[in-house]
Each structure stands twice: as C-alpha cells, then as structure tokens.
DRENPA-692915 format. One record per atom (N, C-alpha, C): residue in three letters; atom name; x, y, z; residue number from 0. Coordinates in steps of 0.2 Angstrom, whole numbers, plus 5000, padded with zeros to 4 digits. Example, Ala and Ser with C-alpha at 12.3 -4.5 7.8 and 13.67 -1.06 7.14 Angstrom:
BEGIN
   resn   name     xx     yy     zz   resi
    ALA      N   5066   4972   5039      0
    ALA     CA   5062   4978   5039      0
    ALA      C   5066   4984   5039      0
    SER      N   5064   4989   5035      1
    SER     CA   5068   4995   5036      1
    SER      C   5064   5000   5039      1
END
This chain:
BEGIN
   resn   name     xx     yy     zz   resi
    UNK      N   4987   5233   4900      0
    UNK     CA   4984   5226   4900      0
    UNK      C   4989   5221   4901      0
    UNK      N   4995   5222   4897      1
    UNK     CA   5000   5215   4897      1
    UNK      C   5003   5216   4904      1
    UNK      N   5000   5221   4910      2
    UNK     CA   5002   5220   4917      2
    UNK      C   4999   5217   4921      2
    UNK      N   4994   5216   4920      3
    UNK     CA   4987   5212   4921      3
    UNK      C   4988   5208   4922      3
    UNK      N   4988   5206   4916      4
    UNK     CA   4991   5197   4914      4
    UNK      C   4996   5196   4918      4
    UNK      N   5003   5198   4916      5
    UNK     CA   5009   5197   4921      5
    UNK      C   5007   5195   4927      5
    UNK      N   5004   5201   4932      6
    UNK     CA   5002   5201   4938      6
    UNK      C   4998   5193   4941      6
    UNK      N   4992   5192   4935      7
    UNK     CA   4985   5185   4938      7
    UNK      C   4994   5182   4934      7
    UNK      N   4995   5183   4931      8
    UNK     CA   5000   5174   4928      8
    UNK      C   5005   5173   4936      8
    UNK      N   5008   5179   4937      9
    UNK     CA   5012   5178   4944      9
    UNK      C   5007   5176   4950      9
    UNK      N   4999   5178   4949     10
    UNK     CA   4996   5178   4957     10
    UNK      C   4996   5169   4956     10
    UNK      N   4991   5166   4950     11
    UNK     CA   4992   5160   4950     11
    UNK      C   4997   5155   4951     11
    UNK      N   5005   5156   4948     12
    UNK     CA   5008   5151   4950     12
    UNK      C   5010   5153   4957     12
    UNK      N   5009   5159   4960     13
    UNK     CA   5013   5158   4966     13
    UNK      C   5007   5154   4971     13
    UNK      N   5001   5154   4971     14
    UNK     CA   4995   5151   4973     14
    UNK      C   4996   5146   4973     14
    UNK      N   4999   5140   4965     15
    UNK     CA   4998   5134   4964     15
    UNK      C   5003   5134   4971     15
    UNK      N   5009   5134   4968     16
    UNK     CA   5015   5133   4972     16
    UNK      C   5016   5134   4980     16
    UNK      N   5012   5137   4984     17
    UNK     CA   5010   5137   4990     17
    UNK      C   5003   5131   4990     17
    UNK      N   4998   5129   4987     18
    UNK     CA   4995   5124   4987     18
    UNK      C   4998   5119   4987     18
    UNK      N   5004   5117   4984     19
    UNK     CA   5009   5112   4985     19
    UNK      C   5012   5110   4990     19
    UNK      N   5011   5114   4993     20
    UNK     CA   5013   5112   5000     20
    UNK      C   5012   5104   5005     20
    UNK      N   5016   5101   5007     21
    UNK     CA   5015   5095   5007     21
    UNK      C   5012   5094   5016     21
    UNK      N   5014   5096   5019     22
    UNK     CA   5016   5098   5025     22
    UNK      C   5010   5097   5029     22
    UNK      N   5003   5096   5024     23
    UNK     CA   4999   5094   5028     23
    UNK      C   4998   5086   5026     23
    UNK      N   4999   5083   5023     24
    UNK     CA   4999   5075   5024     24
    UNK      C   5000   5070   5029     24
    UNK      N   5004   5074   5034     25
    UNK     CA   5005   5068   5041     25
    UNK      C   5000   5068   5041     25
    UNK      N   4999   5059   5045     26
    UNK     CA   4993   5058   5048     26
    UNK      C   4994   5056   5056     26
    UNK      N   4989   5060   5058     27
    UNK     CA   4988   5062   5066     27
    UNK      C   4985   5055   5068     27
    UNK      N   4989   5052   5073     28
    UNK     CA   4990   5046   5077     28
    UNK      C   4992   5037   5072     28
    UNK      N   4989   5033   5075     29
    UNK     CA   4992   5028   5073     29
    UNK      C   4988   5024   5066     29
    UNK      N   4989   5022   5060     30
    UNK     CA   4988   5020   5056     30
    UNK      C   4987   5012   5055     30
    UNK      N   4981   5010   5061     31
    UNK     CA   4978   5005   5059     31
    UNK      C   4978   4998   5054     31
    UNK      N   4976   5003   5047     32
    UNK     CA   4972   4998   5042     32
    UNK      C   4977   4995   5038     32
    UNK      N   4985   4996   5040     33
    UNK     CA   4991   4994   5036     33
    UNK      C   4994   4990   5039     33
    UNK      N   4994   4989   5045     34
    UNK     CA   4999   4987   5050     34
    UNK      C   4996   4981   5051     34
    UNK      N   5001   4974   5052     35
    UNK     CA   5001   4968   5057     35
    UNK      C   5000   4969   5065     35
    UNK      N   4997   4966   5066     36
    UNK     CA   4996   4964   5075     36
    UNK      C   4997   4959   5078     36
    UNK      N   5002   4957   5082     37
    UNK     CA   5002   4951   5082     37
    UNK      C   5004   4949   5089     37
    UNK      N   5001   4944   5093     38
    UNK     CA   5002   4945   5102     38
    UNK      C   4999   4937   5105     38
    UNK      N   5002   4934   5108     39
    UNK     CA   5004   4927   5111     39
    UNK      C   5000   4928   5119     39
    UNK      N   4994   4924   5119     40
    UNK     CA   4990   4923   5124     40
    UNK      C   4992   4915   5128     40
    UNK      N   4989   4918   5135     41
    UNK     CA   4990   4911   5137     41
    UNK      C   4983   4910   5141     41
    UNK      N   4977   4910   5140     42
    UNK     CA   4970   4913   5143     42
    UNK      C   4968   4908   5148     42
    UNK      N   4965   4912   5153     43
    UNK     CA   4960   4908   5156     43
    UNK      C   4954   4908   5155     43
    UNK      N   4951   4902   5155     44
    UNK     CA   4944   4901   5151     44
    UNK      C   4940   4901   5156     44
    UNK      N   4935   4903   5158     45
    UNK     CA   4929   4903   5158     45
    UNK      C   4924   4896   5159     45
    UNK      N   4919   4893   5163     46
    UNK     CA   4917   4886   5162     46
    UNK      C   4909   4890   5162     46
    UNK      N   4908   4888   5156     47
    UNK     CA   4901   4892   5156     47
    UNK      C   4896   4883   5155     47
    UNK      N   4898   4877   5156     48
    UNK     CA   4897   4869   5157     48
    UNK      C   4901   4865   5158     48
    UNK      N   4899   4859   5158     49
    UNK     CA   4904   4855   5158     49
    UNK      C   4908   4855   5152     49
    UNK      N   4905   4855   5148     50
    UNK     CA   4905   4854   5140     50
    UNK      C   4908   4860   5135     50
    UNK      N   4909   4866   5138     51
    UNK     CA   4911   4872   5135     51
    UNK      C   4915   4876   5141     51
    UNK      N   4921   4879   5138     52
    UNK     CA   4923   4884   5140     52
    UNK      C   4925   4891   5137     52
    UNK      N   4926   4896   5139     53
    UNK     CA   4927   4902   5136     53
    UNK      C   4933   4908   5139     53
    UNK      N   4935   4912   5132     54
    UNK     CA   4938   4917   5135     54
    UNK      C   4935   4922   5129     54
    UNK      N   4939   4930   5131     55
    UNK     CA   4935   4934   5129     55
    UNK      C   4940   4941   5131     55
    UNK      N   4941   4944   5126     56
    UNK     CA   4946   4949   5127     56
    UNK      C   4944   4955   5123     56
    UNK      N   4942   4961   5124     57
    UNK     CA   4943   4966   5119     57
    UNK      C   4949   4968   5119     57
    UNK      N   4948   4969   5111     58
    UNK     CA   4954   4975   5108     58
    UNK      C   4958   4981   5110     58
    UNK      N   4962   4983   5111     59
    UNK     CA   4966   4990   5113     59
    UNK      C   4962   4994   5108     59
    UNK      N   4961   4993   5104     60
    UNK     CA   4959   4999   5100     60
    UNK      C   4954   4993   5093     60
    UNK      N   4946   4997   5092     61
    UNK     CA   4943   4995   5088     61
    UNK      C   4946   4993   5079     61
    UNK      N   4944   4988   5078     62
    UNK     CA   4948   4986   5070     62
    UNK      C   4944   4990   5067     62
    UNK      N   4946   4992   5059     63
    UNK     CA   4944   4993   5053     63
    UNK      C   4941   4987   5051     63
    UNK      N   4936   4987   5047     64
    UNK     CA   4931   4983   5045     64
    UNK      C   4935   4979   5039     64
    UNK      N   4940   4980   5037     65
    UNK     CA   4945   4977   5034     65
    UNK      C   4947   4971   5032     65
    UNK      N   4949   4972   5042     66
    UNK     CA   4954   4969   5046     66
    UNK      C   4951   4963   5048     66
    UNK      N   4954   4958   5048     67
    UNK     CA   4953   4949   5048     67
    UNK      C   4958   4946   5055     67
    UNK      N   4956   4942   5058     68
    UNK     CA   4958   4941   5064     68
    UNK      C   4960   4934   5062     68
    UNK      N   4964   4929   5063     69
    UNK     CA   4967   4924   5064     69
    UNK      C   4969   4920   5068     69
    UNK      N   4969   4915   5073     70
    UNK     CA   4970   4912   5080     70
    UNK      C   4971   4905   5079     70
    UNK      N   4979   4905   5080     71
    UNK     CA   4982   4896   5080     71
    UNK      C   4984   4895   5088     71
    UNK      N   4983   4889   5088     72
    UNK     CA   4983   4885   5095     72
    UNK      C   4989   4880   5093     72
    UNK      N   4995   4882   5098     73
    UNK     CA   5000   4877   5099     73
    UNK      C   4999   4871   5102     73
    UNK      N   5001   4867   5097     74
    UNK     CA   4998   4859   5097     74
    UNK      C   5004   4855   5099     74
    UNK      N   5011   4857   5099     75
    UNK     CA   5016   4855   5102     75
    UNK      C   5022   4860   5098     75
    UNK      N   5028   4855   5097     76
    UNK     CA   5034   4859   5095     76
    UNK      C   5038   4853   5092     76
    UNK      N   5043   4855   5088     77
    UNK     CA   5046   4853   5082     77
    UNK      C   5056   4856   5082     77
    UNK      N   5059   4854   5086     78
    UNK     CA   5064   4854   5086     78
    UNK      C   5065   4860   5091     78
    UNK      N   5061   4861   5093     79
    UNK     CA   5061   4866   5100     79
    UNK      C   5057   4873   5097     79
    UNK      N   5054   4873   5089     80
    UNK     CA   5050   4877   5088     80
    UNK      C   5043   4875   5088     80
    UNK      N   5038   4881   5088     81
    UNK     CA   5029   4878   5092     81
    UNK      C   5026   4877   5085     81
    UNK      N   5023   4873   5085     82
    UNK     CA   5017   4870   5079     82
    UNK      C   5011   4876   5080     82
    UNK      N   5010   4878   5077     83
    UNK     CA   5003   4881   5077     83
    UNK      C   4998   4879   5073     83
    UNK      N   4993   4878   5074     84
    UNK     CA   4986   4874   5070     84
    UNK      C   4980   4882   5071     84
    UNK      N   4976   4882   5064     85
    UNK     CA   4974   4887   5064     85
    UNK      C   4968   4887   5067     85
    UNK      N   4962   4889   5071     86
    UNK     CA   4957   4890   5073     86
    UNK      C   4951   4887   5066     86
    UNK      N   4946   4884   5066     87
    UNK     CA   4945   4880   5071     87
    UNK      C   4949   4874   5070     87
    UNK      N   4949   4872   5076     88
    UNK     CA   4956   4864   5077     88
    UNK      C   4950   4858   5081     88
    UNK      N   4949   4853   5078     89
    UNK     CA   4945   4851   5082     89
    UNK      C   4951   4844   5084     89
    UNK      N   4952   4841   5091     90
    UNK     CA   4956   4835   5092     90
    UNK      C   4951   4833   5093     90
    UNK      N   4953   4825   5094     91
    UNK     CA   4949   4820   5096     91
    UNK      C   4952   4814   5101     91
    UNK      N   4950   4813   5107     92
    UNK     CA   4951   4812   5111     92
    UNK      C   4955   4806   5110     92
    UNK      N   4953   4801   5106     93
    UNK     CA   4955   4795   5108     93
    UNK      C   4950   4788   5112     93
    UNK      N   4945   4789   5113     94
    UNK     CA   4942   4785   5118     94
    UNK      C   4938   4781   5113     94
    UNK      N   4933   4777   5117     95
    UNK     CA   4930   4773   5113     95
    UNK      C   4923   4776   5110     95
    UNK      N   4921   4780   5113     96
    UNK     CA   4916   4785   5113     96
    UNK      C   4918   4790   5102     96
    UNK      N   4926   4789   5103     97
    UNK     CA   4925   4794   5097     97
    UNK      C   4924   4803   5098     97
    UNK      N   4926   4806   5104     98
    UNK     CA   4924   4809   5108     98
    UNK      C   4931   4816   5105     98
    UNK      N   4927   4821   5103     99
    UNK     CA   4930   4826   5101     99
    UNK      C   4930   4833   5106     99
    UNK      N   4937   4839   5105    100
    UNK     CA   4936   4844   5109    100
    UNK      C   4938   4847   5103    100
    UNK      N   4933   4853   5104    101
    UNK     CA   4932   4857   5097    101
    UNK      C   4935   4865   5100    101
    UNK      N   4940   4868   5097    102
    UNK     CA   4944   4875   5097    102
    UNK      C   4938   4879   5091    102
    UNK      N   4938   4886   5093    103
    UNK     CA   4933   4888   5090    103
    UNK      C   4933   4896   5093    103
    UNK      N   4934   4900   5086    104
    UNK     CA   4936   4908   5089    104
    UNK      C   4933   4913   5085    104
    UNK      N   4929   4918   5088    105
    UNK     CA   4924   4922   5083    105
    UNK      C   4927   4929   5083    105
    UNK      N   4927   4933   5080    106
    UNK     CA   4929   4942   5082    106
    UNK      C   4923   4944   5082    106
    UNK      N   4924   4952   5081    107
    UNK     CA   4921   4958   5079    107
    UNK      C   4925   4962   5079    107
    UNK      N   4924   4970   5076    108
    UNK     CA   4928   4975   5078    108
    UNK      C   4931   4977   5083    108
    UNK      N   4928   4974   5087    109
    UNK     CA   4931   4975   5094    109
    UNK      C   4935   4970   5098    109
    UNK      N   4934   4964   5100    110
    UNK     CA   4934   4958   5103    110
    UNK      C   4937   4951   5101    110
    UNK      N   4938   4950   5103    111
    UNK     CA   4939   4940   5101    111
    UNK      C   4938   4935   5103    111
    UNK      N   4937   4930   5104    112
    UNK     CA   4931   4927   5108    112
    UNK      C   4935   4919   5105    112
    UNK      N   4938   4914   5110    113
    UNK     CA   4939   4907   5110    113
    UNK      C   4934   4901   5112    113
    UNK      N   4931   4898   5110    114
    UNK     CA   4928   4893   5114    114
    UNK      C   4930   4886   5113    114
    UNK      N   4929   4883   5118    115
    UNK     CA   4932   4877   5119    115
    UNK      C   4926   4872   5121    115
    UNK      N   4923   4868   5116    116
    UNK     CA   4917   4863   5117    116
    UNK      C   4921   4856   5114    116
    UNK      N   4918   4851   5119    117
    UNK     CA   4916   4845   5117    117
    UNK      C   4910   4840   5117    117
    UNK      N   4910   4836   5113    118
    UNK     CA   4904   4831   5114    118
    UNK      C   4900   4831   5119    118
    UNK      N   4894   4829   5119    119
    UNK     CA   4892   4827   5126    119
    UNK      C   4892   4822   5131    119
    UNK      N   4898   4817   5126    120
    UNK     CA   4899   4810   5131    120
    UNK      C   4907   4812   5135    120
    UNK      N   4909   4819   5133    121
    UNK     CA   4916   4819   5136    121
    UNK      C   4915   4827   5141    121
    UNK      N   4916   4826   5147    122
    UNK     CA   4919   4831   5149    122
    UNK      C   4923   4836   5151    122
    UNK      N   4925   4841   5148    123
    UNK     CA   4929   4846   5150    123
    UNK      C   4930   4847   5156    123
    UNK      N   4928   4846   5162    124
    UNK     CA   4928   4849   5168    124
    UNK      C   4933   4845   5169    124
    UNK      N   4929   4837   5168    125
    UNK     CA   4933   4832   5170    125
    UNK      C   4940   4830   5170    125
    UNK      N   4941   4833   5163    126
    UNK     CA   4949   4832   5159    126
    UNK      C   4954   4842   5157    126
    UNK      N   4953   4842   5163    127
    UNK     CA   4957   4851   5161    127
    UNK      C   4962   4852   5156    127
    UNK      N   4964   4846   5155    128
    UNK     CA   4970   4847   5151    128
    UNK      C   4970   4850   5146    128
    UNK      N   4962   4849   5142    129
    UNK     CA   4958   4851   5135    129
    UNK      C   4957   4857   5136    129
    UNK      N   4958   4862   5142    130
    UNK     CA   4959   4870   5142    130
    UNK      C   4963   4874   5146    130
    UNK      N   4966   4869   5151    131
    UNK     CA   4972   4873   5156    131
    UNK      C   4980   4874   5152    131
    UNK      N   4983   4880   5152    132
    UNK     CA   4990   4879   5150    132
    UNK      C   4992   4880   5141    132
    UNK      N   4985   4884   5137    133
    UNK     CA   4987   4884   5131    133
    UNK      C   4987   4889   5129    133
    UNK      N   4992   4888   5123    134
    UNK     CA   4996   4895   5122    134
    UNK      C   4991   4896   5115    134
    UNK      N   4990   4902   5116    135
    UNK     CA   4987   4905   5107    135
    UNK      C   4991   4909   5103    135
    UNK      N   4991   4910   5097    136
    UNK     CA   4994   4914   5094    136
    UNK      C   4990   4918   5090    136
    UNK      N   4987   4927   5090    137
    UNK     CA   4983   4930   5087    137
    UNK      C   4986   4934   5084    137
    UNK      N   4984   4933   5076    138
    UNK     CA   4986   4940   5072    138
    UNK      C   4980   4946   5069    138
    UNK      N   4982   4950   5069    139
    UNK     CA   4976   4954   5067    139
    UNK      C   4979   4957   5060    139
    UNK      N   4979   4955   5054    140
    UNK     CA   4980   4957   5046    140
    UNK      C   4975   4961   5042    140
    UNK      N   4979   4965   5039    141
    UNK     CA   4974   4971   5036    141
    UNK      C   4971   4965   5029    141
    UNK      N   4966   4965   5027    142
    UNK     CA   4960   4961   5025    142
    UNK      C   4965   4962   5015    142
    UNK      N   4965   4967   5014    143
    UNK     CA   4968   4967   5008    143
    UNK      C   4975   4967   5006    143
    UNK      N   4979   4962   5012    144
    UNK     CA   4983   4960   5011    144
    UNK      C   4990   4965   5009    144
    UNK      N   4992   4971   5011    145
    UNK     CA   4996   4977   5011    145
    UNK      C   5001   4975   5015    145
    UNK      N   4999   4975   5020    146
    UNK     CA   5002   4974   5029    146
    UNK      C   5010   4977   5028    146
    UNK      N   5014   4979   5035    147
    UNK     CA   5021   4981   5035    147
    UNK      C   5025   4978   5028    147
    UNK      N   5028   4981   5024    148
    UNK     CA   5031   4979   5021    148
    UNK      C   5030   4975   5016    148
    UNK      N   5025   4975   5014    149
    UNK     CA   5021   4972   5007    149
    UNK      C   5020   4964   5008    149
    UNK      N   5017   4961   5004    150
    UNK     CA   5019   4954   5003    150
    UNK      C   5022   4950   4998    150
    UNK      N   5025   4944   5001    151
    UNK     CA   5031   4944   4999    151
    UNK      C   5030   4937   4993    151
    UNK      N   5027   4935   4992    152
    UNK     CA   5023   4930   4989    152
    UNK      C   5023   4934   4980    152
    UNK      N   5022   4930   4974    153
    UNK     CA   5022   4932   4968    153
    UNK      C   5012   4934   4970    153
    UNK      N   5015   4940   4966    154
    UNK     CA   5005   4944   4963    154
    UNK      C   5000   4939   4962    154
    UNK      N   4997   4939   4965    155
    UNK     CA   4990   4933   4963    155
    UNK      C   4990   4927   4967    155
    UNK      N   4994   4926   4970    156
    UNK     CA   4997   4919   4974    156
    UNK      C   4992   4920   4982    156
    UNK      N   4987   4916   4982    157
    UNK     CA   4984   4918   4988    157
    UNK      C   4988   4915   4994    157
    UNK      N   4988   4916   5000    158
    UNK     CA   4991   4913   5004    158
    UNK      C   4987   4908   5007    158
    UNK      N   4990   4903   5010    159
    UNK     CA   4987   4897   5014    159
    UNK      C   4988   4897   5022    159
    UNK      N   4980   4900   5023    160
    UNK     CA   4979   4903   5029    160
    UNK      C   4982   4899   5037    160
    UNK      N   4980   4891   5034    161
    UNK     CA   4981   4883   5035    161
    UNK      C   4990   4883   5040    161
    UNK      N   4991   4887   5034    162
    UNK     CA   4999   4885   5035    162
    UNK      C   5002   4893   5037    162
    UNK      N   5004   4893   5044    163
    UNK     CA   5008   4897   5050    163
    UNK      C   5012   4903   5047    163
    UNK      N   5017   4895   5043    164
    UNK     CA   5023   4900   5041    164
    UNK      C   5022   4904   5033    164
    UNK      N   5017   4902   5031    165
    UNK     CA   5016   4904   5025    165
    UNK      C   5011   4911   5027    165
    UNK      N   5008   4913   5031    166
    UNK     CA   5006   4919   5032    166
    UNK      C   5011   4922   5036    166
    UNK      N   5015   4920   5039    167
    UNK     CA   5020   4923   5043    167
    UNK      C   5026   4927   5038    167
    UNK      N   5026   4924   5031    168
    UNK     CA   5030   4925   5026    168
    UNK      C   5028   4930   5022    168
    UNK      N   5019   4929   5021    169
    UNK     CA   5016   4933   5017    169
    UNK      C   5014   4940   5019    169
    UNK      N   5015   4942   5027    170
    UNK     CA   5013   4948   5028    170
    UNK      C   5016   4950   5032    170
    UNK      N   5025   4947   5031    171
    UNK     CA   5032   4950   5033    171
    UNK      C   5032   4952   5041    171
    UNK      N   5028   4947   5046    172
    UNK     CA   5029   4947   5053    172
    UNK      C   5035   4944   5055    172
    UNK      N   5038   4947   5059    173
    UNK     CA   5044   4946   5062    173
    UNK      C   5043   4943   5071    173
    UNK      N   5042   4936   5069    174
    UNK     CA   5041   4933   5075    174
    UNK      C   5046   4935   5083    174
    UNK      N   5050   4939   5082    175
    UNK     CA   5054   4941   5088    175
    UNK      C   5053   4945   5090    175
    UNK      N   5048   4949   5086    176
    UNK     CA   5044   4955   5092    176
    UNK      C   5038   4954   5094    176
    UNK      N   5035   4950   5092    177
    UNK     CA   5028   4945   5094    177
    UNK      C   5027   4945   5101    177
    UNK      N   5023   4951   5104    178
    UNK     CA   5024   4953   5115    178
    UNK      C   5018   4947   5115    178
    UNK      N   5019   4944   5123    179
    UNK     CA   5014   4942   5126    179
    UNK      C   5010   4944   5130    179
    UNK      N   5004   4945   5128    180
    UNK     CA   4998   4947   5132    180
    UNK      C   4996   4947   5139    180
END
C-alpha cells in the first residue's frame, strides 16, 4: 500500500509540474488592446456641398471595442512646434455674417470619418483654405488607459483630453515615431 501512495504522490507532482509549463502563453500575432497608435494625416476631402466636406479612411486592422479614437487639427505652430486642437474644433470666420467652419470626426471599429461643415451664409467651395492643406493628428488609445508603458500621471488623475501634451504624457507616446499616412 505505502507503494501506492508513493507512486499517485510521484504521478501527481510530476503532472503538476509538467502543467507548469509556461510555454504556452505567447500570444499569436499582434496585441491590439494595449498598444497606442498614433499616424499624421494630410487628407483629401471630399465635396459632398458647398457647405460640407469629407474624408474617410478605414482601419489596418479592426479596434477592440475598447479602443477610443482621438483627432486634433493643426491650428498652427508655436516656436517651430504644431499646435493641435482636439476635434471637434469649430473656427469662425471672422465676417460680419458671424460665420463658422465646424471640424467634426466620428469612428467605429473600423473607420474614421472627418467632416468639415459651415454655416449656410459661408461657403467652403468658395474659400478652400477651410479644407486644402491640413494636417491631422490620430491617436487610437486603449479606452482603460494601460497603453505602452503605463501612464504616467498620479492614480486617479484623469487626463485632459483638451490638452495634446497631456495625453501625449499620459499614454507615453513618443512623438518621433509618429509615421505619416
């Protein structure tokens, strides 16, 4: 009897100990829902009126439901570095009209989507400036906030979406590998 035993005591640990094996934890392909993504557009928009334009790009690869998408428009630059304003940005023209051009960006899992609308007294067609020649900046952020290398901000501290550098801080992207699309 006490061989028995010996024998199940030895078949069990040597069973644990082969179930310890780790060997199967890699994860096959790329891991999405942790990672920052982040990529500098310069788009052509689309005239879908006088009053609206559009662009419209799918995804390399579908988001996790997660995943939060954010799109600032370069508004100029500040000692040779670009100002970014977060979507939606609405300017105003200046006229006597009162006359505004509204920045406006929507996702899904797949997709991203810019539109560019003004008033009905002003129009886009007229004044290409309000959609020729602008640069975007898209980050694509895992939604609970993990992103490469943790964030960098005290526990609890939410970030201010508003302000460029402060997510650029909080979810430890490294502006000099930021490719353009």
């Amino acid at each position: 009897m006490k061989k028995i035993l010996l024998f199940l005591f030895l078949g069990t640990v040597g069973l644990t100990a082969y179930s310890c094996d780790n060997s199967d934890d890699v994860v096959q392909g790329t891991d999405y829902d942790t990672i920052n993504q982040s990529f500098d557009i310069s788009p052509s928009f689309t005239k879908v009126d006088d009053n609206l334009y559009r662009w419209t790009d799918d995804f390399n690869s579908p988001l996790v439901q997660s995943d939060m998408v954010l799109i600032y428009m370069q508004v100029g630059t500040d000692g040779g570095s670009p100002i970014w304003k977060l979507l939606p940005y609405t300017r105003y023209v200046g006229n006597v009209n009162n006359d505004a051009v509204d920045y406006i960006f929507e996702f899904s899992k797949f997709a991203a989507t810019i539109n560019i609308n003004s008033t009905a007294t002003f129009s886009l067609t007229a004044n290409p400036s309000y959609y020729q020649n602008k640069n975007f900046r898209v980050l694509i952020l895992p939604a609970n906030g993990s992103g490469t290398g943790g964030a960098k901000m005290a526990k609890g501290t939410a970030v201010d979406y508003n302000d460029y550098k402060s997510v650029i801080k909080y979810y430890n992207i490294d502006e000099s590998k930021i490719k353009t699309k």
